[in-house]
Structure formats: structure tokens, C-alpha cells
N, C-alpha and C positions, 0 to 999 in steps of 0.2 A: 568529528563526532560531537555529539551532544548539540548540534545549532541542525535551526532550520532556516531556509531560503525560501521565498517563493518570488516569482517572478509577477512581471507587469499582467494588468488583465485576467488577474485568477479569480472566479467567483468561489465562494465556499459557502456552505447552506447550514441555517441552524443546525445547533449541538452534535457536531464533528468532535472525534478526542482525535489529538495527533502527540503518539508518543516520541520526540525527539532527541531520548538519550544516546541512541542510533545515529542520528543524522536523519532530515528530511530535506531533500531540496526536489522542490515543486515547478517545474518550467514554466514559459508563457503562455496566456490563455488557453489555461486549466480549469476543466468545470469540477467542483467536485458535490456532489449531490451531498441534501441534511443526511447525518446520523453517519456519515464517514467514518469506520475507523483506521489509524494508520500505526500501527506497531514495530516498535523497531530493537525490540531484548524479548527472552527467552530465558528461560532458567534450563540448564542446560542435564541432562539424565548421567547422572551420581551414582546410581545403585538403587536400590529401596531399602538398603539400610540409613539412610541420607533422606530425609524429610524433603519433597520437593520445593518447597517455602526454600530451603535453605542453601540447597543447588546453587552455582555460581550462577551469576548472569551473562548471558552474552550478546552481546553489542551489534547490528546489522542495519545501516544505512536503506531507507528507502529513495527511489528516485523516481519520479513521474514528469513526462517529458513531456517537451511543447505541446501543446494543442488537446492534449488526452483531454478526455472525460469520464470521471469515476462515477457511477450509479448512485441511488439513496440506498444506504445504508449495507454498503459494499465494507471489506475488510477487506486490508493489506496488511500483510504478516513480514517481518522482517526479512532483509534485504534483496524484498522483491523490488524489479525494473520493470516501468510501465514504461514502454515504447509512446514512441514519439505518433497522435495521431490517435493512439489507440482507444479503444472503449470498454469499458465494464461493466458490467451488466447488474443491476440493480440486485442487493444481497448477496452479491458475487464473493465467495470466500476466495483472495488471491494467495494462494501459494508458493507459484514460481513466475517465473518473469513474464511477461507480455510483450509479444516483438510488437513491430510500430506498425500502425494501422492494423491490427487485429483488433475482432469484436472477444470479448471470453465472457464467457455468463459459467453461473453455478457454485457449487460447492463440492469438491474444490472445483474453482473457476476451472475451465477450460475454453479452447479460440474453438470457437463454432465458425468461423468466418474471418475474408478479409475486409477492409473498405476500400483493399484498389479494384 
């Protein structure tokens, strides 16, 4: 936790935030489109007597695997798995994982598609 990786041949595009207190490890030739974001804590639901500011934090690794390619201005939410291959659809809110070579667009993402 807390480190990021990225592998050989990864483009990244202006003002991307990559929160890494999670864990980020990025595979090889990875596109990832400007305005990226990649989250990896959560303040986690205490009650509402518990100020959410003040909620614990919880910790969730992101992984995005060889080849993918994440849209402009897609968000990855903590400890989602982008498959190996796969693609994201520009704005795409990612919630849960992405198998490998799926397309997922939207908010919340969803796989409209494969690419085999």
C-alpha cells in the first residue's frame, strides 16, 4: 500500500490526479487519457452521528492491467481491477472491476461490449 507502479510504455495525458495511498500499479502499454482520476480511500459510514470528514479511512488498491486504455476524464474508485486489454469509455465513473478486453462506458460504468 501507499506506492505506485507503472509499467514500460504508459502514456498518461495532462492533469490526471492518481490518489496512491491505496496502492496503484499501472501495467504495460497503458493509455490513460488528460483528466484521469484514480482513487484509492474512502471514508468509510460511522452513523450520522460521526461527521463524515471524520469517518475512518479505508485503504483499496487499484490495478490496471497490460494494454488497457482509460478514456479522458474517466474515474476509478477504489479497489477497482481493470482487465488486461480493456477499455473505458471517456467520463466513465468505474465502480467495479472490468474483465480483460471489455469495453465499459458510463456512469456507473458498465461493459457494453467485448473486443474479442
Amino acid at each position: 500500500k501507499n506506492s505506485m507502479s507503472i509499467g514500460d510504455n504508459v502514456w498518461i495525458g495532462q492533469n490526471c490526479y492518481f490518489h496512491s495511498a491505496g496502492g496503484i500499479k499501472i501495467g504495460e502499454n497503458v493509455g490513460i487519457g488528460p483528466g484521469v482520476k484514480i482513487l484509492t480511500s474512502f471514508h468509510r459510514e460511522e452513523g450520522i452521528e460521526k461527521p463524515i470528514l471524520f469517518s475512518d479511512l479505508e485503504f483499496k488498491e487499484v490495478v490496471i492491467e497490460t494494454g488497457a486504455d482509460i478514456g479522458i476524464g474517466a474515474i476509478i474508485l477504489p479497489g477497482v481491477r481493470i482487465g488486461k486489454g480493456a477499455q473505458i469509455g471517456a467520463g466513465a465513473i468505474v465502480t467495479k472491476d472490468v474483465p480483460d478486453y471489455a469495453i465499459a462506458a458510463g456512469n456507473p460504468a458498465r461493459i457494453i461490449r467485448s473486443r474479442k
